[in-house]
N, C-alpha and C positions, 0 to 999 in steps of 0.2 A: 788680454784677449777675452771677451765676453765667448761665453761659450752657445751655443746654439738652444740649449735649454735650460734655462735657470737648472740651477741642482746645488743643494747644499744640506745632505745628510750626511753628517758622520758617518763614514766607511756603509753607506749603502745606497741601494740599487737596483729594479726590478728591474727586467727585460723577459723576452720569452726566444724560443726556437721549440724544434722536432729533434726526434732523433736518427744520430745517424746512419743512413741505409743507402743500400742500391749504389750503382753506376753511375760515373759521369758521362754525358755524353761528350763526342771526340770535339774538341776545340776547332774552329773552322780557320782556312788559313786568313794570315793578316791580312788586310784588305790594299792593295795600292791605294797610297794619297795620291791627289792632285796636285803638280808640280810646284812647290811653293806654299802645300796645302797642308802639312805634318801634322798632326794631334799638339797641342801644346802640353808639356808633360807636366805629372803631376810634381808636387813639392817633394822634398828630401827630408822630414820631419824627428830629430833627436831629443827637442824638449820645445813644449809648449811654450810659450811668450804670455805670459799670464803673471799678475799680482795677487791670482786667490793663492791660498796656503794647502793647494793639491799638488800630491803628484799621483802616478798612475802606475799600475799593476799590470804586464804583458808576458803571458806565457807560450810558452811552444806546448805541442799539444800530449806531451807524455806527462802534462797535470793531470791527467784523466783516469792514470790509472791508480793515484792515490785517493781511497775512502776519505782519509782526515782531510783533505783536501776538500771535499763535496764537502762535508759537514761542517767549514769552515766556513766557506762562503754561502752555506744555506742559512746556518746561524747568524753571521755578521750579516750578511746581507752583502755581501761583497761584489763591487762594481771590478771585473777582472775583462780582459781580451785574450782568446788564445788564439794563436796563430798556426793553422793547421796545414801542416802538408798530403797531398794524399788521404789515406783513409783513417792513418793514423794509428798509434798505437791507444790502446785504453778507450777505444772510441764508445764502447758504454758508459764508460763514465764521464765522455765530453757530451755523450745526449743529457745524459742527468745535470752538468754543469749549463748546458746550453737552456733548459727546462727552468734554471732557479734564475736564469740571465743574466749570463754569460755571452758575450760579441763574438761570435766566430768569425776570424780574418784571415787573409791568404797569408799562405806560404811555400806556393809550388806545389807543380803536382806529383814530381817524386824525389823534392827535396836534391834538386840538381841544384849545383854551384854554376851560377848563372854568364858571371864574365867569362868569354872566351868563345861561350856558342852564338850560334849566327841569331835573328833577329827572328826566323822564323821558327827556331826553336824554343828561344824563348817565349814568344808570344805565347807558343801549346803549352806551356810551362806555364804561365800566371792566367792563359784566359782556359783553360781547361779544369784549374786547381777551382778558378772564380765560380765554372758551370757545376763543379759538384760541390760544392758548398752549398752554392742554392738552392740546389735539386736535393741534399738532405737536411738543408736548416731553413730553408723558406726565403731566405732573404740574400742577395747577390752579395758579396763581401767591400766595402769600398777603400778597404786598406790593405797596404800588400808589406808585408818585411822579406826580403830577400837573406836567402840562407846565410847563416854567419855573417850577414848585415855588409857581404859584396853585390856590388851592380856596375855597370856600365851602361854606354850612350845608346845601347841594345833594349836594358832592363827598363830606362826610363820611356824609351818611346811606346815597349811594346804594354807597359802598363797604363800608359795615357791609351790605348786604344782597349786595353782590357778595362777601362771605366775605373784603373783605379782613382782615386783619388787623393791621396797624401801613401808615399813610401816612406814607412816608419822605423826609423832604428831605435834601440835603447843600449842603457849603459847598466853596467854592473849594479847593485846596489849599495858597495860596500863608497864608505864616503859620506860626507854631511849633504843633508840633501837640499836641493833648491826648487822654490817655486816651478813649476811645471817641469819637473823631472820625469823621463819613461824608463820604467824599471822596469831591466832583465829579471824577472823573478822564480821562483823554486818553485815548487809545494811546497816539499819539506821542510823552507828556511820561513814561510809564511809567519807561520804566529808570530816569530822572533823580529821579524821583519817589518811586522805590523805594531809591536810593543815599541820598537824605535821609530816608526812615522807617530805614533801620537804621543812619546814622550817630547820630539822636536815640534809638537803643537800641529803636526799636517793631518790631512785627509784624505784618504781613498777616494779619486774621482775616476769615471769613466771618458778615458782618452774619447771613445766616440759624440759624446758630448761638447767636445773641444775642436775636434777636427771635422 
């Protein structure tokens, strides 16, 4: 899969954001389709379809509250995604991560396990998480991971109408890795992490780039 913008630096990456502050505003309820009319949902995305020699870096948002972590990817230049729920824990240091560019993406807005509740709870759930993300990082998020990587026939509609765009899962990292792999990542396992994507010859790509 060609990715949307040429990119091929070894393990780097600019981007920008704000940091994060203030209130989301309250989610509005979901809209009735017109009969026949449903949103068509967005994809269910585990590993990219690609023959570059990337895979990709995706964190939950308690990277934020390790130092060596910021100074890792300020130094390498590190193309990373965190996926925030809520206000988040460490959220000064997800401003500073979001400052060196870093993709802030959804994850709920208070990290509710989503199969089982109705459709319009869910919706307040990914399109409320979507409103304050933009409202503190500038930019609408277009990818959603659902907690612990469960969803149902709820999750996916009500993200197709929350504008996501691809719901993204990852997998562990332990394992030989493959052309477009999305890694569950650490902080703290980072450098180690990073020592074995370039000893197997890969590259830190940013998933947004590709989706």
């Amino acid at each position: 899969m060609t990715p949307r913008r040429p990119w091929a630096r070894p393990l780097g990456c600019a981007l920008a954001a704000i940091l994060l502050t203030g209130c989301a505003r309250e989610a509005a309820p979901p809209p009735r389709p017109a009969a026949g009319a449903e949103a068509a949902v967005p994809p269910v995305v585990s590993r990219i379809p690609t023959s570059d020699k990337v895979v990709f870096l995706a964190y939950e948002d308690g990277a934020g509250r390790d130092p060596r972590f910021v100074d890792l990817v300020r130094d390498r230049r590190l193309p990373v995604s965190l996926f925030l729920a809520g206000a988040g824990p460490g959220v000064g240091r997800l401003g500073e991560l979001s400052a060196l560019g870093a993709r802030v993406q959804n994850r709920t807005l208070t990290h509710a396990l989503l199969p089982g509740l109705g459709h319009v709870e869910q919706h307040a759930e990914i399109c409320g998480q979507r409103d304050r993300v933009e409202a503190r990082f500038g930019a609408a998020p277009r990818l959603f991971h659902p907690p612990r990587g469960a969803y149902d026939a709820n999750t996916l509609q009500a993200a197709a109408e929350c504008g996501v765009d691809a719901i993204v899962l990852w997998r562990d990292p332990a394992g030989r890795l493959r052309p477009g792999d999305i890694l569950g990542a650490r902080a703290e396992t980072t450098p180690g992490l990073l020592r074995r994507i370039e000893a197997e010859g890969y590259e830190v790509a940013a998933l947004e780039d590709y989706l």
